[in-house]
N, C-alpha and C positions, 0 to 999 in steps of 0.2 A: 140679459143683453138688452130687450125690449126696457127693461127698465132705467139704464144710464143711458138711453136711446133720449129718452125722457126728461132724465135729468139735465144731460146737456143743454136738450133745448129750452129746458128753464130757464139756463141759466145764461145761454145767448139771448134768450129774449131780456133779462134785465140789465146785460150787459148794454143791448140796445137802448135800454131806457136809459144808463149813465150815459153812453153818450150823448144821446138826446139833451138833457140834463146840462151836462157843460154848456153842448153848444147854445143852449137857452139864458144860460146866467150871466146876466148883467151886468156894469161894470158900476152902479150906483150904489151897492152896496160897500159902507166902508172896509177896508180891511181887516179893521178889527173885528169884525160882527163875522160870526160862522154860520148863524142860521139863515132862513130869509125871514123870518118869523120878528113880530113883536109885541105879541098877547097868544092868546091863549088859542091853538088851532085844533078846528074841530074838522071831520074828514068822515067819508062814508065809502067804504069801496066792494071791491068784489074780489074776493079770494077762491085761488084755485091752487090743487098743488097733487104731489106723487106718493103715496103710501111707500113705506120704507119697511125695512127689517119682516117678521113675519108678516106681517098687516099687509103686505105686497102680494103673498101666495091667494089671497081671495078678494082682495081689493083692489079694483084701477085706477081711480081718481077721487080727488075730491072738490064740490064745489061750495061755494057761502058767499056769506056775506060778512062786512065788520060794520061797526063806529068806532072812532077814536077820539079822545080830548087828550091833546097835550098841553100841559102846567107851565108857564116859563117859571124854573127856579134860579138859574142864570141867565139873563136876557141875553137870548141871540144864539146859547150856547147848550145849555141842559135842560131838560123837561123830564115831569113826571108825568106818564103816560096812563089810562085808565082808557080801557074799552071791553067791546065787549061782542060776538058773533053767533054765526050760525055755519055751523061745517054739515055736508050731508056725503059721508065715506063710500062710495057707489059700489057696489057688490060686483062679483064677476058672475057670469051663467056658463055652467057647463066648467066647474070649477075640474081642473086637473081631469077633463074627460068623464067626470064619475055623475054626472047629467044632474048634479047639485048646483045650485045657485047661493050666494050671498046675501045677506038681507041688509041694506044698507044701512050703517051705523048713521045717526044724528047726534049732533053735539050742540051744547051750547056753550062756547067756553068763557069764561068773566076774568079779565088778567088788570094786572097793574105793572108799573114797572118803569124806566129812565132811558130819554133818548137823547144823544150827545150827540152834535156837531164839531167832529176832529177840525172840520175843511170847509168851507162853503158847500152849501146844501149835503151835502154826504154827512149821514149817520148811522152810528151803530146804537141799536137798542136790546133792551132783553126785560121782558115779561114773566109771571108770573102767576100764576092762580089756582081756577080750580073749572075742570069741564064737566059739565051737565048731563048725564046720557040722559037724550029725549023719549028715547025707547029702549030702553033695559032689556023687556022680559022680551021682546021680539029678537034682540041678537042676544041672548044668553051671558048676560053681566047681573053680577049679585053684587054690584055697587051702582051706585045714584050717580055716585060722583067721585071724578080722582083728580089728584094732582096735576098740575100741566105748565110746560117755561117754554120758553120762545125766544133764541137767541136770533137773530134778525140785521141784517144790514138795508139799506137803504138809499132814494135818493128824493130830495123833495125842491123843485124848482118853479120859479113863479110861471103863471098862465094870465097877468095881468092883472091891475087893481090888486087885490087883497087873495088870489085865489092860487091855487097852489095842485099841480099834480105829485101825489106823493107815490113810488113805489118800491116796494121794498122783499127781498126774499129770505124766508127763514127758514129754518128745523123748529117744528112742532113736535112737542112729544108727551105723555101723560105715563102716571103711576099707573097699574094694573086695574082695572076694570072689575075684572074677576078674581078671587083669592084664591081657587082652586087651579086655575091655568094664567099664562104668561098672555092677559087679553091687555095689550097696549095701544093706546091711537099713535104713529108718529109717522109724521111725513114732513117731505119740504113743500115748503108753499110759496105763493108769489098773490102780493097785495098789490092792489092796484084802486087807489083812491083818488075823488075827489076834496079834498082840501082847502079851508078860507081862515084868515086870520080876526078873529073879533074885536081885534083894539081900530 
């Protein structure tokens, strides 16, 4: 319950940002152009989000940071995406009353991937790579590293001159951790960056 208690408000808070978003966008841009974008946008933000599936039984939150470079491969329109972050999975204390605590997962995870402009500033993207555990042997993973995609919607609207708030909410989720048990990272998350255009 506590937990789509959660989600909700995720997802009214990015709702807020779309509206925000419209009511920001301009009428200068033509209408053929979907992005606001015209070279290559580079972004730095701060990611927060809700631990999903079992990763929810001992986990409450999580917090990071990103970078991001997007590629124009159609001007205005598609980009290839490259970045790269730092998630820190916050442990519960007092887990199911049995007076155990969680040890916080760290990741680092390194993705690539293509982000499209259906509509004026609205996009959808989806990522792909591989996440880093920073600390293995402390939360009990006999992998380094697993697989991880990030399907992701979006809104990114100008803040003036060249400078861009981008935000956007996804499903993070990664291959097994551990090959002996079902140790997955996946949660939803909400980005929240600063953004500027380099041309």
């Amino acid at each position: 319950m506590k937990n789509s208690i959660k989600i909700s408000a995720l997802v009214l808070a990015f709702a807020g940002f779309a509206l925000g978003a419209k009511a920001q966008t301009t009428t200068t841009t033509p209408a053929t152009k979907t992005s606001t974008s015209n070279g290559v946008i580079l972004s730095a933000g701060v990611d927060a989000g809700i631990p999903t599936g079992k990763l929810n039984n001992a986990y409450n939150w999580n917090i990071g940071g990103s970078v991001q470079a997007d590629i124009p491969v159609i001007q205005h329109q598609l980009f290839v995406t490259v970045n790269a972050g730092y998630n820190s999975i916050q442990g519960k204390n007092n887990i199911n009353g049995t007076g155990l605590s969680a040890t916080n997962i760290q990741l680092l995870p390194v993705k690539a991937g293509l982000k499209y402009f259906p509509i004026s500033n609205f996009y959808v993207q989806g990522d792909a790579g591989a996440a880093f555990a920073l600390n293995k042997s402390n939360v009990g993973f006999d992998k380094s590293a697993a697989f991880v995609y990030a399907p992701q919607i979006g809104v990114q609207f100008p803040l003036g001159g060249k400078s861009y708030l981008d935000a956007g909410v996804r499903y993070e989720a990664t291959t097994k951790f551990n090959s002996a048990t079902d140790e997955k990272v996946n949660f939803i998350g909400l980005r929240v960056a600063y953004a500027f255009d380099t041309k």
